[in-house]
PDB file of N, CA, C and O in Angstrom, chain B, residues numbered from 101:
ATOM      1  N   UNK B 101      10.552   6.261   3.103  1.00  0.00           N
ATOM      2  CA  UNK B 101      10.891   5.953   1.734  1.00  0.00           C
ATOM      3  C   UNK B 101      11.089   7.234   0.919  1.00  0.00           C
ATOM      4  O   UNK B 101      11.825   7.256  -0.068  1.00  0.00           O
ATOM      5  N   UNK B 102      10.375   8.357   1.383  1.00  0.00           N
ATOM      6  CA  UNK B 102      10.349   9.738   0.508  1.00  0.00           C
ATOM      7  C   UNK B 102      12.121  10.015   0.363  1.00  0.00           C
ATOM      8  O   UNK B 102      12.806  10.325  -0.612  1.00  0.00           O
ATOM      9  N   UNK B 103      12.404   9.800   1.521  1.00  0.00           N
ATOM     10  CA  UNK B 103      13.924  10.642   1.581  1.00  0.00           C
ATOM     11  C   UNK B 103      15.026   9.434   0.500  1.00  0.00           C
ATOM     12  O   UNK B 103      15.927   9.784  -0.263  1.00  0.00           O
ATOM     13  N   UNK B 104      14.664   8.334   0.720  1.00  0.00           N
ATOM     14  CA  UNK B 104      15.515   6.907   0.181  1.00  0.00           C
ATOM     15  C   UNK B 104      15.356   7.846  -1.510  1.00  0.00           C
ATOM     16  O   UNK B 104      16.299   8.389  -2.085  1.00  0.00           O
ATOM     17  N   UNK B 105      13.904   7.804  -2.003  1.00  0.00           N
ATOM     18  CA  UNK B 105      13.900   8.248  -3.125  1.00  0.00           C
ATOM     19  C   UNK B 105      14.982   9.364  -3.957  1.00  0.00           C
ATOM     20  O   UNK B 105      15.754   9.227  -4.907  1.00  0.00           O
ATOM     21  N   UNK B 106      14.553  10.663  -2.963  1.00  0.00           N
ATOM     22  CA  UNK B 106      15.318  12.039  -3.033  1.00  0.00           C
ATOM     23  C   UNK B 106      17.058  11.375  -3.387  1.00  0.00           C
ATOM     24  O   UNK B 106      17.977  11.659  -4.154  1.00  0.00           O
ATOM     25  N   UNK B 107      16.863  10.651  -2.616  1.00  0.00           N
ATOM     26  CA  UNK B 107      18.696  10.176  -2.386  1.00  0.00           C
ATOM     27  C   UNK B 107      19.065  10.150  -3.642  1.00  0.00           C
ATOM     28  O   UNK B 107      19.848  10.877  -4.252  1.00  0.00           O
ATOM     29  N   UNK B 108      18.052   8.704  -4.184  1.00  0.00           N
ATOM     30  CA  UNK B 108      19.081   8.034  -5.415  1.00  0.00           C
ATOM     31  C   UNK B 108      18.159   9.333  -6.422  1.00  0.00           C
ATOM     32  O   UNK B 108      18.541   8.924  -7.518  1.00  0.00           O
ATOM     33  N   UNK B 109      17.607  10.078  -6.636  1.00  0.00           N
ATOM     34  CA  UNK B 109      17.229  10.944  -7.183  1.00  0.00           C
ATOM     35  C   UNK B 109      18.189  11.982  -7.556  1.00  0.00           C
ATOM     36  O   UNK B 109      18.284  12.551  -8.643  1.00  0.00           O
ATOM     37  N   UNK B 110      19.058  12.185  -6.242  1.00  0.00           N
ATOM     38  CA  UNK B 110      20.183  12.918  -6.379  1.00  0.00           C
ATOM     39  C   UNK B 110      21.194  12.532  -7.130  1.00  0.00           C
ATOM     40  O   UNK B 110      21.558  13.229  -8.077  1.00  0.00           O
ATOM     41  N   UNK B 111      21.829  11.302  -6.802  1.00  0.00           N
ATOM     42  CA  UNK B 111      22.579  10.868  -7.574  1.00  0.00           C
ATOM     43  C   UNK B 111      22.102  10.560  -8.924  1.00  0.00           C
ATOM     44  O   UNK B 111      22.917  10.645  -9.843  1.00  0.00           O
ATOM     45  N   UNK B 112      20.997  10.243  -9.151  1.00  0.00           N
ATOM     46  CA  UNK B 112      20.820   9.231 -11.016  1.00  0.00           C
ATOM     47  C   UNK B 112      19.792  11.011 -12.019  1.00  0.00           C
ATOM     48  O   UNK B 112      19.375  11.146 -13.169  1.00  0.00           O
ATOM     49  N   UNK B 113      19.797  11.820 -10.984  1.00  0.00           N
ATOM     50  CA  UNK B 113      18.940  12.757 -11.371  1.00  0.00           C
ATOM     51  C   UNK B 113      17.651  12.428 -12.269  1.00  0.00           C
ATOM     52  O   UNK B 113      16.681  13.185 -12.230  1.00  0.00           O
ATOM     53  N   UNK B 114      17.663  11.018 -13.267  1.00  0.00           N
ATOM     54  CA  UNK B 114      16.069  10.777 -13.826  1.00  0.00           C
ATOM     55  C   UNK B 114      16.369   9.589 -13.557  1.00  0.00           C
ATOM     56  O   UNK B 114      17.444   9.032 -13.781  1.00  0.00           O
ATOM     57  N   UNK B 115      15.178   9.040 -12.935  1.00  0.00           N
ATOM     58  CA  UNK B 115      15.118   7.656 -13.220  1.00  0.00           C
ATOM     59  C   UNK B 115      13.444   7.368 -13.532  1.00  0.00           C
ATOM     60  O   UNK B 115      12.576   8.212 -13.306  1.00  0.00           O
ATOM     61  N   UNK B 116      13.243   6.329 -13.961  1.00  0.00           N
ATOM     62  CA  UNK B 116      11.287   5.285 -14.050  1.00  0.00           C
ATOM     63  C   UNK B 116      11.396   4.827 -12.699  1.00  0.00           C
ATOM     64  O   UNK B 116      12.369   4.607 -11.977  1.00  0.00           O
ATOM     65  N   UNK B 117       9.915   4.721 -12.503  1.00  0.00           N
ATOM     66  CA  UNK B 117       9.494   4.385 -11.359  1.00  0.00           C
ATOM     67  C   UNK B 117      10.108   2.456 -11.407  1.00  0.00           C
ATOM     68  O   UNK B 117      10.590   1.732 -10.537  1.00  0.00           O
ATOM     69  N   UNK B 118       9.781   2.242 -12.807  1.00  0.00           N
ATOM     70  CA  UNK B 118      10.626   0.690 -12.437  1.00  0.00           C
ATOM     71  C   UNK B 118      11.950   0.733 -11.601  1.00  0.00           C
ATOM     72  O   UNK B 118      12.204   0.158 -10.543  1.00  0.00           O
ATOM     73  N   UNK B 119      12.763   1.608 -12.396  1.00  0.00           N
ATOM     74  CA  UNK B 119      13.923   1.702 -12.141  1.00  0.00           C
ATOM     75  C   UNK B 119      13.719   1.800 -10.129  1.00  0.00           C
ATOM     76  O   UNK B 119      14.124   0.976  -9.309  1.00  0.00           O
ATOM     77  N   UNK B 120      13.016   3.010  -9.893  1.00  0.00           N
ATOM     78  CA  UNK B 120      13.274   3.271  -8.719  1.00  0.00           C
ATOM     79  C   UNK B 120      12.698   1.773  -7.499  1.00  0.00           C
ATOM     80  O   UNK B 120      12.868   1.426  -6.330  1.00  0.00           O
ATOM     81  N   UNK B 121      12.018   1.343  -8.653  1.00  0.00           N
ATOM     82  CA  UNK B 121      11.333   0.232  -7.438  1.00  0.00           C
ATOM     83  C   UNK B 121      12.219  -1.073  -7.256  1.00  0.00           C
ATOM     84  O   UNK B 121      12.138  -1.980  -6.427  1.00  0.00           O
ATOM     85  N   UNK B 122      13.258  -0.820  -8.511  1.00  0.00           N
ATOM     86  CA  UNK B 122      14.198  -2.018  -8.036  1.00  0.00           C
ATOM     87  C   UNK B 122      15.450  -1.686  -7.542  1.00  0.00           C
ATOM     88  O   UNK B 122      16.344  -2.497  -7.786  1.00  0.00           O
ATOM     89  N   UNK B 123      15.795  -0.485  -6.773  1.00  0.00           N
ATOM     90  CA  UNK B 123      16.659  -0.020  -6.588  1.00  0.00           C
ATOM     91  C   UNK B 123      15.818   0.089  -5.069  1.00  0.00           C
ATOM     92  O   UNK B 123      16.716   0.234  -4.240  1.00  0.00           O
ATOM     93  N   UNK B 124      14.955   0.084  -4.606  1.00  0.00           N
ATOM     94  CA  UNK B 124      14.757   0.669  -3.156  1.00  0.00           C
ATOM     95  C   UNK B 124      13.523  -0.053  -2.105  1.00  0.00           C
ATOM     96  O   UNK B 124      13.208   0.299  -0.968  1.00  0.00           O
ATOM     97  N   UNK B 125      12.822  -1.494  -3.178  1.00  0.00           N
ATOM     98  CA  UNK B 125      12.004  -2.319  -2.573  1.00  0.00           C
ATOM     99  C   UNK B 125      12.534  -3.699  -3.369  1.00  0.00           C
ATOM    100  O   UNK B 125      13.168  -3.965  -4.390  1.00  0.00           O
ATOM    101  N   UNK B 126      11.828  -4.467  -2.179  1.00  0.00           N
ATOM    102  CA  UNK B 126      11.880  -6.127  -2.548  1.00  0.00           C
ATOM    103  C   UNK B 126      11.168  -6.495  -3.307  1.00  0.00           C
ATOM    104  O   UNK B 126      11.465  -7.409  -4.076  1.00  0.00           O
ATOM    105  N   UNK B 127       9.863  -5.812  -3.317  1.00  0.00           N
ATOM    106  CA  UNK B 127       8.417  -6.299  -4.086  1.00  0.00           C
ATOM    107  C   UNK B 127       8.448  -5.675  -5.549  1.00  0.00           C
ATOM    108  O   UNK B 127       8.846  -4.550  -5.851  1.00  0.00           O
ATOM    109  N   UNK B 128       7.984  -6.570  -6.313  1.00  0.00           N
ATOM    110  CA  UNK B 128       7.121  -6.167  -7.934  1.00  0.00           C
ATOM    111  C   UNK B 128       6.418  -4.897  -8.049  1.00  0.00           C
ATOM    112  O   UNK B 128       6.085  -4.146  -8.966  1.00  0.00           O
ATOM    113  N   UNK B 129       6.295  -4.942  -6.495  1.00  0.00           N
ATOM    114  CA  UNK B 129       4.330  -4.175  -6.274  1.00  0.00           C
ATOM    115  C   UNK B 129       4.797  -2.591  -6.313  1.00  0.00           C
ATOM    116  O   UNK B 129       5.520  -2.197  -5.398  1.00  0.00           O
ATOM    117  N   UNK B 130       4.347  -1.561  -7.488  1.00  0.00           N
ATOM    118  CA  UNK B 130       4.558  -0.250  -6.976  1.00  0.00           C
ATOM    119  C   UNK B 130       3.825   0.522  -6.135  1.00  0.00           C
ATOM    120  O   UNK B 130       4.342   1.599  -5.837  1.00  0.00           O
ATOM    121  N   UNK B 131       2.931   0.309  -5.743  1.00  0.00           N
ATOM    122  CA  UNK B 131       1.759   1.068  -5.250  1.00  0.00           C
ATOM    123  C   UNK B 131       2.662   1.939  -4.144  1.00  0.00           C
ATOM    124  O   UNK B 131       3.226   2.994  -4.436  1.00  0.00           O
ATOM    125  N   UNK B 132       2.693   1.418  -3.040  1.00  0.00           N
ATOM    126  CA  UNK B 132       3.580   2.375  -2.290  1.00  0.00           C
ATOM    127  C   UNK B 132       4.421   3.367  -2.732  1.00  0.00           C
ATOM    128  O   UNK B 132       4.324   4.560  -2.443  1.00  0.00           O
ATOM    129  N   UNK B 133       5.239   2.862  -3.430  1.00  0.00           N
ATOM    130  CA  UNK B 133       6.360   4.085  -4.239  1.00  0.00           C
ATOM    131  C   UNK B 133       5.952   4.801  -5.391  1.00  0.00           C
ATOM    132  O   UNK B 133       6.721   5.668  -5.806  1.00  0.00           O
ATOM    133  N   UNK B 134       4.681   4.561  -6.097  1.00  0.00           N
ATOM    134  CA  UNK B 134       3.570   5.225  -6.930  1.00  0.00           C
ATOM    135  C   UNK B 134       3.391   6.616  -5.610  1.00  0.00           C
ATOM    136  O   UNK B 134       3.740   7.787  -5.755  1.00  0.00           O
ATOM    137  N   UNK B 135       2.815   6.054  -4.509  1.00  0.00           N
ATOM    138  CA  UNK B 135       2.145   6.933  -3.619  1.00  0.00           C
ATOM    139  C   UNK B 135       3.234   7.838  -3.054  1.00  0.00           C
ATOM    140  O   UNK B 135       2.849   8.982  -2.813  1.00  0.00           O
ATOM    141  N   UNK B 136       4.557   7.558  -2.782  1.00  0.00           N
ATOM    142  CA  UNK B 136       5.518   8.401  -2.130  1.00  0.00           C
ATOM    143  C   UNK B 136       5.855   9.726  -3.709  1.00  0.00           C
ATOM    144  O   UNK B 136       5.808  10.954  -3.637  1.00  0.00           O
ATOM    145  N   UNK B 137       6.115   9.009  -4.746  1.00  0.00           N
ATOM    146  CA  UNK B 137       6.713   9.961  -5.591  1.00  0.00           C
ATOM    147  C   UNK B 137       5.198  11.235  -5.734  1.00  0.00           C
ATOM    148  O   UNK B 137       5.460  12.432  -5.851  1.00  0.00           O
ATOM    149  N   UNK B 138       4.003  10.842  -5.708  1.00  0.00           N
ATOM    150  CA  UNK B 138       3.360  11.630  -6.193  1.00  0.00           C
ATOM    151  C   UNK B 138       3.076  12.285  -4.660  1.00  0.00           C
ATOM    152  O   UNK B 138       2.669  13.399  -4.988  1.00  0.00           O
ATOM    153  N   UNK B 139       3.051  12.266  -3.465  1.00  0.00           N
ATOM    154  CA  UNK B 139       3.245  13.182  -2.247  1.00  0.00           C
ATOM    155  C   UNK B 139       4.285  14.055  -2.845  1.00  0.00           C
ATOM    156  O   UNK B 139       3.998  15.227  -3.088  1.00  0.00           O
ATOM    157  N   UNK B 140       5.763  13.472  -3.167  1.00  0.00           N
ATOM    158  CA  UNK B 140       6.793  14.304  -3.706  1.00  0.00           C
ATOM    159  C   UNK B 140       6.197  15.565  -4.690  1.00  0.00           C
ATOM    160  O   UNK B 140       5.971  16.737  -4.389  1.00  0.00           O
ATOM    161  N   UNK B 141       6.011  14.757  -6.159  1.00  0.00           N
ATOM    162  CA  UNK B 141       5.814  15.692  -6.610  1.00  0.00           C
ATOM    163  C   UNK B 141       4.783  16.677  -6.367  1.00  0.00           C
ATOM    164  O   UNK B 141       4.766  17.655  -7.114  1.00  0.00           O
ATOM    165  N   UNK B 142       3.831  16.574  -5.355  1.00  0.00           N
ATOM    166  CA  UNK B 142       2.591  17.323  -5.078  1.00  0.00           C
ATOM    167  C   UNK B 142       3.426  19.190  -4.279  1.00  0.00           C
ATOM    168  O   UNK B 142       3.145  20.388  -4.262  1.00  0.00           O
ATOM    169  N   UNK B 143       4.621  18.146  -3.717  1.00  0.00           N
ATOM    170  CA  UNK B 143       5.310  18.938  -2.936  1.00  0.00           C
ATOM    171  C   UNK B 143       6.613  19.910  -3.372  1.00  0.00           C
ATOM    172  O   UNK B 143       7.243  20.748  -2.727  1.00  0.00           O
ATOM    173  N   UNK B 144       6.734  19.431  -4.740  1.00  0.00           N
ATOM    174  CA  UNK B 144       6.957  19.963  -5.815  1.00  0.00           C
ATOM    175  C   UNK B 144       8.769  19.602  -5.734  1.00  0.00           C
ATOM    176  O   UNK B 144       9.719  20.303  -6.081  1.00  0.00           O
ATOM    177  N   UNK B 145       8.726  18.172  -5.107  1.00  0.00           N
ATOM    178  CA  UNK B 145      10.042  17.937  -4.997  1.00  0.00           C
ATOM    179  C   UNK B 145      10.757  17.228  -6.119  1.00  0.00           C
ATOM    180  O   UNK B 145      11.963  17.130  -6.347  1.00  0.00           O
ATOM    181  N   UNK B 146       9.438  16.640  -6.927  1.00  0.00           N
ATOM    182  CA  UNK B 146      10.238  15.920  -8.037  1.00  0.00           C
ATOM    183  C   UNK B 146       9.264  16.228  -8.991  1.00  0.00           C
ATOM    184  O   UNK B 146       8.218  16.824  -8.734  1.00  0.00           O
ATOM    185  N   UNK B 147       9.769  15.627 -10.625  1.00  0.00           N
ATOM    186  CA  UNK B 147       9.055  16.322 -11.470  1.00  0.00           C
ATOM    187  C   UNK B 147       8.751  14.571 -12.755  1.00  0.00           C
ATOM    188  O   UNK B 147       9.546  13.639 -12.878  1.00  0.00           O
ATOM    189  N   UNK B 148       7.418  14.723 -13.441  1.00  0.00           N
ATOM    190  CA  UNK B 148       7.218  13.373 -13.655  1.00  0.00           C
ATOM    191  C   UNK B 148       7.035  13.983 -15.083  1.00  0.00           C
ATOM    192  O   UNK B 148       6.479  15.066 -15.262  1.00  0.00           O
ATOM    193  N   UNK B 149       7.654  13.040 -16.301  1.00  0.00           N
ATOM    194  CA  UNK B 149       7.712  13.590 -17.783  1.00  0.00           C
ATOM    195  C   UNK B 149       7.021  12.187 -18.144  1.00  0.00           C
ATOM    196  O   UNK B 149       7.384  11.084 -17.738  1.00  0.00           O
ATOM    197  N   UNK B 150       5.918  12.480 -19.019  1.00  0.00           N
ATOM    198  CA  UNK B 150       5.282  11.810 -19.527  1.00  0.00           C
ATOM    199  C   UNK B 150       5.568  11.270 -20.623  1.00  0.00           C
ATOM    200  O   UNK B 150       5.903  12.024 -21.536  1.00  0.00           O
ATOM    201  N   UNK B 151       5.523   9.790 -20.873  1.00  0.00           N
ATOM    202  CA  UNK B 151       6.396   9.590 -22.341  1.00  0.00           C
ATOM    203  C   UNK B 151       5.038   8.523 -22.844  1.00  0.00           C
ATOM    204  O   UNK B 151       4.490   7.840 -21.979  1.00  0.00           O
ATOM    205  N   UNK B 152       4.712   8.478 -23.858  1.00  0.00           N
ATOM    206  CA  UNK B 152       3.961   7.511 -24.911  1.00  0.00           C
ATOM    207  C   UNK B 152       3.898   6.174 -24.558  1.00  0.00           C
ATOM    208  O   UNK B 152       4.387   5.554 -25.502  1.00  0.00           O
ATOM    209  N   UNK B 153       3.686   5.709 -24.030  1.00  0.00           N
ATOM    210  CA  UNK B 153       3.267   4.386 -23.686  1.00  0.00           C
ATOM    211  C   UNK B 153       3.780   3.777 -22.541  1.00  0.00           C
ATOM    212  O   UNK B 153       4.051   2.590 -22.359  1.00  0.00           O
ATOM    213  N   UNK B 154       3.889   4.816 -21.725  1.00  0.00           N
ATOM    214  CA  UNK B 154       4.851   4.222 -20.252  1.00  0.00           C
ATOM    215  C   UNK B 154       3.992   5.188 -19.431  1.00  0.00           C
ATOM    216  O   UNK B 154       4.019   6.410 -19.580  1.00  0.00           O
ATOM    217  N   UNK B 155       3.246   4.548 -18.576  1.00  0.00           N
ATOM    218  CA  UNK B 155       2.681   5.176 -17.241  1.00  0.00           C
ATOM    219  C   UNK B 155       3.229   6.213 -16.603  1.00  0.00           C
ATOM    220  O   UNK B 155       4.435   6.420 -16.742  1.00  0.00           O
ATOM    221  N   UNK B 156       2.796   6.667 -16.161  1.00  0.00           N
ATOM    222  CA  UNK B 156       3.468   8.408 -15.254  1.00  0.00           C
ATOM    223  C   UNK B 156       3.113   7.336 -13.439  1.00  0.00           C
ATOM    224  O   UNK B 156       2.512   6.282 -13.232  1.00  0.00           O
ATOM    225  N   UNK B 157       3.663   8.064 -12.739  1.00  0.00           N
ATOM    226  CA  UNK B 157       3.637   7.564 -11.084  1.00  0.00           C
ATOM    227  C   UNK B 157       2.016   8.652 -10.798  1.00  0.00           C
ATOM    228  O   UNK B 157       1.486   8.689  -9.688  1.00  0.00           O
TER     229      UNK B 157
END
């Protein structure tokens, strides 16, 4: 899933984790793709902007 991410990452350059979870899973559920983006960003592949009333991954 890390690389699926990077992909449409490339192309949409920002997206929300909503966004990304309905673009690349079947499920409601983020937990998994919570867990891939923040391996990412640990790895310093992606970068997470914090906005006022919307959760960070």
């Amino acid at each position: 899933m890390r690389k699926q991410i990077l992909s449409v990452l490339a192309v949409h350059r920002a997206a929300t984790t909503t966004l990304l979870n309905q673009l690349l899973t079947p499920s409601p559920d983020t937990y998994h793709l919570r867990h891939c983006l923040r391996d990412l960003h640990s790895k310093g592949l992606v970068h997470s902007q914090v906005r006022a009333h919307h959760p960070s991954f």
